[in-house]
N, C-alpha and C positions, 0 to 999 in steps of 0.2 A: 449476881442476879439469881432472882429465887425463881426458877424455873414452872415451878408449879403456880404459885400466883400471878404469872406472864399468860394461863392459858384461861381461856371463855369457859363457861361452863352454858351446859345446854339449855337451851327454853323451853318451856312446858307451850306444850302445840295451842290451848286456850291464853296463852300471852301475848299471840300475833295479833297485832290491828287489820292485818293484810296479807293475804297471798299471793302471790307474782309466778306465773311462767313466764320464763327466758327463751326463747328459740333463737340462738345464736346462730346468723350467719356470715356469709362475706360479704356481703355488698349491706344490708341491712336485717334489721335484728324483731322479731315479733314479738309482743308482750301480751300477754291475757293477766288484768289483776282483779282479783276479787276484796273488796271490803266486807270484814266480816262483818260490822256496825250492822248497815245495811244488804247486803246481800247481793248488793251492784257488781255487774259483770263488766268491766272495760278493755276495749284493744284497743293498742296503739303500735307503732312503729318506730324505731329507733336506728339513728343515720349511724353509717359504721364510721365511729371517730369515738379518741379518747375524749375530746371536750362535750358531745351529745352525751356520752355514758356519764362523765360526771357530771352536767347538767340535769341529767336527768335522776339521779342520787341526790342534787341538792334539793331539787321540786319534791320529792319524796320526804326526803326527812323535813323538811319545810309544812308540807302538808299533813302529815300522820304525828308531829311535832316530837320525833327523834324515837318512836314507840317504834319498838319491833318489828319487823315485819322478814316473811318466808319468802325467799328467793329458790325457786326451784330450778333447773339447768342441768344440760347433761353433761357427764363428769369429763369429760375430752375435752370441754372447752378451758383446758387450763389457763389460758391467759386471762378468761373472765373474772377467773376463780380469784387470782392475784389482785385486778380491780378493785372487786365488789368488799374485798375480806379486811379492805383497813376502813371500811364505815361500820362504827360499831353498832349500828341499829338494823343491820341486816343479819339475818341469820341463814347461811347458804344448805339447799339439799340438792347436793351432786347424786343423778341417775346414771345407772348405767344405761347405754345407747339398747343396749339390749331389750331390759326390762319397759321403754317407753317402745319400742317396737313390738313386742310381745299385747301392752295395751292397746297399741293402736290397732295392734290387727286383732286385737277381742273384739274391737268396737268398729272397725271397718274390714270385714271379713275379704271382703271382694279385693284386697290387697292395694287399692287405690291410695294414694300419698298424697296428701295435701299439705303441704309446709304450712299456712296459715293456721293452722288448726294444730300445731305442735305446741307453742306456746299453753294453749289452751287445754292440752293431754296434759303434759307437764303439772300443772295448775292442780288439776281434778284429781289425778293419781297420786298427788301426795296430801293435799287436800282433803282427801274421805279417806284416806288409810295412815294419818302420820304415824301412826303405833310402828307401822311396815316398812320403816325410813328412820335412818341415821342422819341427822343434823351434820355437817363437816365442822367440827373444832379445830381452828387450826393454831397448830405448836404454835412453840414459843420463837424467834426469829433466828437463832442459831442453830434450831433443831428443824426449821423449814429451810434454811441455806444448807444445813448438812442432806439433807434430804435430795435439795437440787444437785447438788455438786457430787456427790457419790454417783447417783442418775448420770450425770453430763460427763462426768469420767469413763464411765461405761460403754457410750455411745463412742469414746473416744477410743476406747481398744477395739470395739467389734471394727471401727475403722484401721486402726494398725493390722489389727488378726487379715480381714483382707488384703490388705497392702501386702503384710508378710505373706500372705498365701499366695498372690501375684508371683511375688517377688520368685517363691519356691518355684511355684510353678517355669517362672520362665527363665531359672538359672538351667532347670532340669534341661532346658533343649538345648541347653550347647559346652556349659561349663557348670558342672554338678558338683565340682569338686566345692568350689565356695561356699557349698552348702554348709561344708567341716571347717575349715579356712578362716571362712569370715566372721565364724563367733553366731554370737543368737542373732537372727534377724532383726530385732526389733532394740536394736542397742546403735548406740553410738560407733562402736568398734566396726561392726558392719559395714554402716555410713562412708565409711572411712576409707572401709577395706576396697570395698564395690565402685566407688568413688576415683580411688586411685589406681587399683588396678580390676576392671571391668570384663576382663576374659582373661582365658591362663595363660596367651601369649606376654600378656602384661607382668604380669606377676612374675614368670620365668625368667624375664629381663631385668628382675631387681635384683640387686645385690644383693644378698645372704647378709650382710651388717645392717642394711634399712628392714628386712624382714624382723630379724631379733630385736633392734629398734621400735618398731613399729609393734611387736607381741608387747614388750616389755613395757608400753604407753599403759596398756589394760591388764591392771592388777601385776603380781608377780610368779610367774609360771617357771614353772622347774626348767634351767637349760636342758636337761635330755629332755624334756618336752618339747622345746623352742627346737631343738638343731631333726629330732624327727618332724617336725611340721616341713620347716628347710627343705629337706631330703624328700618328703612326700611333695613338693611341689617343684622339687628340680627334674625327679623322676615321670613327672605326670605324662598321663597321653591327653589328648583333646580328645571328648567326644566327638564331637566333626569338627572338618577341617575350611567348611563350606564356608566364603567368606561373606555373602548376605546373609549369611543366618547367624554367623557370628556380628557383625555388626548390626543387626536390626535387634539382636539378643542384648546385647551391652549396649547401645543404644537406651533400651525401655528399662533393663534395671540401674542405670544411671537416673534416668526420670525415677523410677519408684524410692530408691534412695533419696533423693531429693523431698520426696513427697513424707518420707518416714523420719525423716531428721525434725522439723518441725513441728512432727505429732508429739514426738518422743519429750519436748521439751512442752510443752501444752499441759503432758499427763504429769508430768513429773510438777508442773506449778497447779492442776488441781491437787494435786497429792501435800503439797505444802498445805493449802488450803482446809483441807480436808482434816489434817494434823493438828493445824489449828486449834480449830474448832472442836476438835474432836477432843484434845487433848482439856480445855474448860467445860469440857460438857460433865452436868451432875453425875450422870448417869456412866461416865467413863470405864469406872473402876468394872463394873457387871459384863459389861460386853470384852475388856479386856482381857478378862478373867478366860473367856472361850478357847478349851484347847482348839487349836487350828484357826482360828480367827484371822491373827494378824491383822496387818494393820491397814488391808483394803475390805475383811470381810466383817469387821468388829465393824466401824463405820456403820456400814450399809445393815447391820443389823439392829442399831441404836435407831436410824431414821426406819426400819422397817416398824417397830415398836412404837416410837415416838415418846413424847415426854409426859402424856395426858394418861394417869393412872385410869380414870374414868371411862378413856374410850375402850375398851377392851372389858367387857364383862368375866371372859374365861376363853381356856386356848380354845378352846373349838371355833371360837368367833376368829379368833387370825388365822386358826389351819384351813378354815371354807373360804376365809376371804382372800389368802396367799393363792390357794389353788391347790395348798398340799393335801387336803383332805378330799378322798375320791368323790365323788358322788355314784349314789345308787338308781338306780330306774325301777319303775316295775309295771306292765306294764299284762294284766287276767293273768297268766300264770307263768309270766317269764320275769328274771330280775337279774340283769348286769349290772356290773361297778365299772365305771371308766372315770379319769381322772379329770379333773374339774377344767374347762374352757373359760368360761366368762372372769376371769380373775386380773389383777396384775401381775403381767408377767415378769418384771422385774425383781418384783417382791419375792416370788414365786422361786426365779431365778437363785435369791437371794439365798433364801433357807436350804434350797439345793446343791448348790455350788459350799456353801454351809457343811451340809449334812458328809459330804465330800470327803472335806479337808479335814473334818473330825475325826476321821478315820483311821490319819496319820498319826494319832496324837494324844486317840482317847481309845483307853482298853476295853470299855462296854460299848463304846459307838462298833469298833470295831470288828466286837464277838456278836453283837446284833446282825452287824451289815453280813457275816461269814455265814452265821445262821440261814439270814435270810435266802443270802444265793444258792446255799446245800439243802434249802428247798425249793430251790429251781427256780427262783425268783429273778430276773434280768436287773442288767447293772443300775439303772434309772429307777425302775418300779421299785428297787430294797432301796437309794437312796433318799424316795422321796418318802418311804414309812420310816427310815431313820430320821430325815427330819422332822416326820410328823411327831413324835418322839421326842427331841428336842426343844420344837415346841411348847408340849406342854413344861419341860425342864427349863426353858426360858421363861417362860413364863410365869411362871411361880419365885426366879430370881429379879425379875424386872417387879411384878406386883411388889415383893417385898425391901426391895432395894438392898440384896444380898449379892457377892460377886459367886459367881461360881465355886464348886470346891469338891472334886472327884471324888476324895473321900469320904465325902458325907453321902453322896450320893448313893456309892457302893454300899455300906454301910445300911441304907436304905434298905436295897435291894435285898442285903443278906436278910434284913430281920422282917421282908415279907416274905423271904424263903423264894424270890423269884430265880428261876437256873440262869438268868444274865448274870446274877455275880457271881458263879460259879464259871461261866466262860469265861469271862472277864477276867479271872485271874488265869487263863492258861493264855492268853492271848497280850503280846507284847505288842504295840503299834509301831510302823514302821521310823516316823519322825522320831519318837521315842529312842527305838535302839539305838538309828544313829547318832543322835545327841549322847548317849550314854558311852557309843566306842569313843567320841568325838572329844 
């Protein structure tokens, strides 16, 4: 599949027959549409069901006879978004919640809300300003499924990270030691461990053959490793000895164990998924190229990007719209920078948690991030100017459909005479060395 010819290209705002506010809600839905022919103002009302929606897309294209028309709506309402985007005579403009707030209270100062009358903001605010609004192109269907599923895997660790934070949590009141014992929380091994023997009464009652056993299942670990583990759990004391607090303790991390086995198997088939897909995508070779990527933050960087050369004019447009790029205030004669609210935080997340892992991996991300802290810069605030940073170096690899390549970069740098490639070669990244004793 040729990825580039799979995506919409935008419409010139004088091609619409029609404009439409959407004010989506639960029970029913408001519509304000304007014909531009005419100049005619209509509202109407739409019942919340999938067959009203596409009934009411068939009357549409029926009527304006398949010509274009601007659907405006605000960007939250994703399920709409999914509807409306396989009729190709619609052309969608997702608002932020924010910006239709902001209007409304230009125009209704007194702070009064009238839901009737959203549709109808919607309509007018992009309407008299389309120049101020981005059209939603949306990718091509492997790169909207990579998109969903990187998202939905996500959702699924801040749920494990809980569970294991639980789980920590409630080991620490009675039997701490499982903390070391049971391996990573968030593993199978764990499961197993916590499962079978749930306080360190349990555990002390096993036989030293099923312990080495039972190590020996996960991976292959040095016997002096195996026979100190032994010895560390024959030796042990109990933190208390109190026996409702030990059973009401192994009790709930038996429940959380339960609750973590399931997740674990979830992540592990989006992650197939993911591989997939990931692994046909045009665009693979670029984002794999990323030191420190790997193979959950290359993903999530391809769907951050997407497959549509056109939507992105230059990085500045994805550092303001990720959230990496500060914003400034000013406001007679004072001017703070604080770092950008209204964004997706996912996205945002994305190039962060990014900017991070590069660090391990790459020798100018590194001598940057060193820099930046030895001017007293806190840990989050240098990483989110290192990704702002890579940003623009991603960017300039995705426009051109080039993979990364360290060398060139540095190389860059020396023959602007910038002092990062002078850091950069006294600075080794941690990933790096170990791979090299390794």
């Amino acid at each position: 599949m040729n990825t580039t010819e799979s995506i919409k290209k935008s419409i010139a705002p004088d091609e619409f027959i029609a404009w439409v506010g959407l004010d989506w809600a639960d029970n029913e839905h408001k519509i304000s549409m304007c014909a531009v022919a005419t100049g005619q103002v209509e509202a109407s009302v739409l019942k919340h069901s999938s067959e009203a929606l596409q009934q009411w897309l068939a009357g549409l294209e029926k009527r304006y006879g398949g010509k274009k028309v601007a659907v405006i709506l605000e960007q939250s309402r994703g399920a709409v978004l999914y509807a409306l985007m396989s009729s190709d005579f619609i052309v969608l403009y997702p608002i932020n919640p924010q910006s239709l707030a902001s209007y409304r209270k230009a125009l209704y100062p007194s702070g009064a809300k009238d839901d009737p009358v959203d549709g109808a903001l919607l309509r007018e605010m992009v309407q008299k300003n389309p120049e101020r609004f981005r059209q939603w192109i949306p990718d091509d269907p492997d790169t909207r499924s990579l998109r969903l599923l990187v998202e939905g895997r996500r959702k699924l660790v801040k749920q494990m990270t809980r569970l294991t934070n639980q789980l920590t949590s409630q080991l620490k009141t009675f039997y701490p030691q499982a903390l070391e014992w049971a391996g990573e929380l968030n593993s199978r091994q764990a499961c197993d461990f916590l499962e079978e023997w749930p306080t360190l009464e349990a555990v002390q009652e096993a036989r030293p053959a099923r312990l080495r056993k039972f190590y020996m299942r996960y991976g292959r670990p040095r016997p002096e490793t195996i026979n100190r583990r032994v010895e560390q759990i024959k030796e042990a004391t109990p933190l208390t000895r109190d026996p409702a607090a030990v059973l009401a303790g192994s009790t709930m991390v038996r429940a959380i164990a339960m609750q973590i086995r399931p997740l674990i198997a979830a992540i592990e088939n989006y992650d197939d998924e993911i591989k997939r897909l990931f692994q046909k995508h045009p665009d693979r070779l670029i984002f794999e190229s990323l030191p420190g990527a790997g193979p959950v933050l290359a993903p999530r960087l391809l769907a951050a990007f997407g497959a549509d050369r056109e939507r992105w004019g230059s990085a500045a447009e994805i550092q303001k719209l990720s959230g990496i790029a500060p914003v400034t205030e000013r406001s007679g004669k004072q001017c703070w920078v604080h770092w950008r609210l209204a964004c997706p935080k996912f996205v945002r997340q994305t190039f962060h948690e990014f900017a991070g892992s590069s660090i391990q991996w790459c020798n100018w991300a590194k001598g940057y991030y060193q820099d930046l802290r030895d001017r007293g810069k806190e840990h989050h605030a240098a990483l989110r100017a290192l990704a702002y940073k890579w940003i623009r170096v991603l960017f300039a690899c995705w426009k051109n459909r080039t993979p990364y390549d360290n060398d060139v970069f540095l190389n860059a740098l020396a023959r602007r005479g910038s002092p990062l490639s002078q850091r950069a070669a006294t600075v080794v990244p941690t990933g790096r060395a170990k791979a090299q004793r390794a």
